[in-house]
PAKOLBA-725102 format. One line per 10 residues: their letters; for each residue x, y, z of C-alpha. Coordinates in steps of 0.05 Angstrom, whole numbers, plus 32768, in hexadecimal, padded with zeros to 4 digits. Layout:
BEGIN
A> X,Y,Z; ...
//
This chain:
BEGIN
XXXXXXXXXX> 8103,79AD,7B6A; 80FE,796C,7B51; 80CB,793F,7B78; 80E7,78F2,7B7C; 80D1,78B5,7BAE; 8103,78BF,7BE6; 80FD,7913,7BED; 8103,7945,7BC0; 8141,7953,7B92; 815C,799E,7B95
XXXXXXXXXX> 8177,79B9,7B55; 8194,79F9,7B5E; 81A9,7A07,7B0E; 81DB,7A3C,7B16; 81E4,7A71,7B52; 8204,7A97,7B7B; 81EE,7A8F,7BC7; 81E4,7AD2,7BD0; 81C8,7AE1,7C26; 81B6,7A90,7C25
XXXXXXXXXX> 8165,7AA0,7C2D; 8157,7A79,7BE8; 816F,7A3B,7C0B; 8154,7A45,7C52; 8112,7A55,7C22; 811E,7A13,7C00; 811F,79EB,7C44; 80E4,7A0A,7C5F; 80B8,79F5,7C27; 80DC,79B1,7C1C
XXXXXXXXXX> 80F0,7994,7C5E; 8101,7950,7C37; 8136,7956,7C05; 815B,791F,7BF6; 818C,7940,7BC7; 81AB,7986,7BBB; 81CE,7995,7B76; 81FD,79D4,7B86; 821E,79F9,7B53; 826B,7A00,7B66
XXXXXXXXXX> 829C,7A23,7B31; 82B2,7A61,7B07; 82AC,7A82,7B48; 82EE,7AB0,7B46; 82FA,7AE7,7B48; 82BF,7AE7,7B84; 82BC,7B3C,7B78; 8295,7B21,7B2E; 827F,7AE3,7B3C; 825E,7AE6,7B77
XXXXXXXXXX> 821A,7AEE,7B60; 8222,7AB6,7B2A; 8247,7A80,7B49; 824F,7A6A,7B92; 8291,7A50,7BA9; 829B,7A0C,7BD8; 82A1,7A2F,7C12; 8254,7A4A,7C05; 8242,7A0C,7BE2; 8244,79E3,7C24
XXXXXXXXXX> 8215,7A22,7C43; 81E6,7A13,7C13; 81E4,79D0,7C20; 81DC,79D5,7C6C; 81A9,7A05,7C60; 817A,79DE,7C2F; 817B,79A9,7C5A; 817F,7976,7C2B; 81A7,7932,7C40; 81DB,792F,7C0B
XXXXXXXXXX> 81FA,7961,7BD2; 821A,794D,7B90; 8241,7991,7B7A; 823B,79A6,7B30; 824D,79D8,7AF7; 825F,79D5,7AAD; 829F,79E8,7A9D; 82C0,79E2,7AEC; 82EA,79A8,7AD4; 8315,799D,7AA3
//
């Protein structure tokens, strides 16, 4: 968590979403984020990346559960 004028900045590094309570844990104790920076990639095949990696599907979960305003998606390596 990176505190910044304007609400709070949520870095996530790089996660899988698991059952989501990290993020709903993440909006209890910081109601104001401005920003959420979810990792998104290298998430196939799901049965071995799960754990590491979220896909976009649980990306935007996370998001809605932090309840942070915006989201910028990130990883190294996603793109080429």
């Amino acid at each position: 968590m990176i505190e910044a004028p304007g609400g709070g900045i949520y870095f996530v590094g790089d996660t899988g979403f698991s059952d989501g309570s990290t993020f709903r844990e993440v909006a209890r104790a910081h109601p104001q984020l401005r920003l959420a920076l979810l990792p998104v990639g290298a998430y196939a095949p799901r049965w071995f990346m799960k754990d590491q990696h979220m896909n976009p599907a649980e990306a935007v979960e996370a998001f809605r559960l932090c309840g942070a305003r915006q989201a910028v998606g990130h990883h190294w390596g996603t793109f080429v």
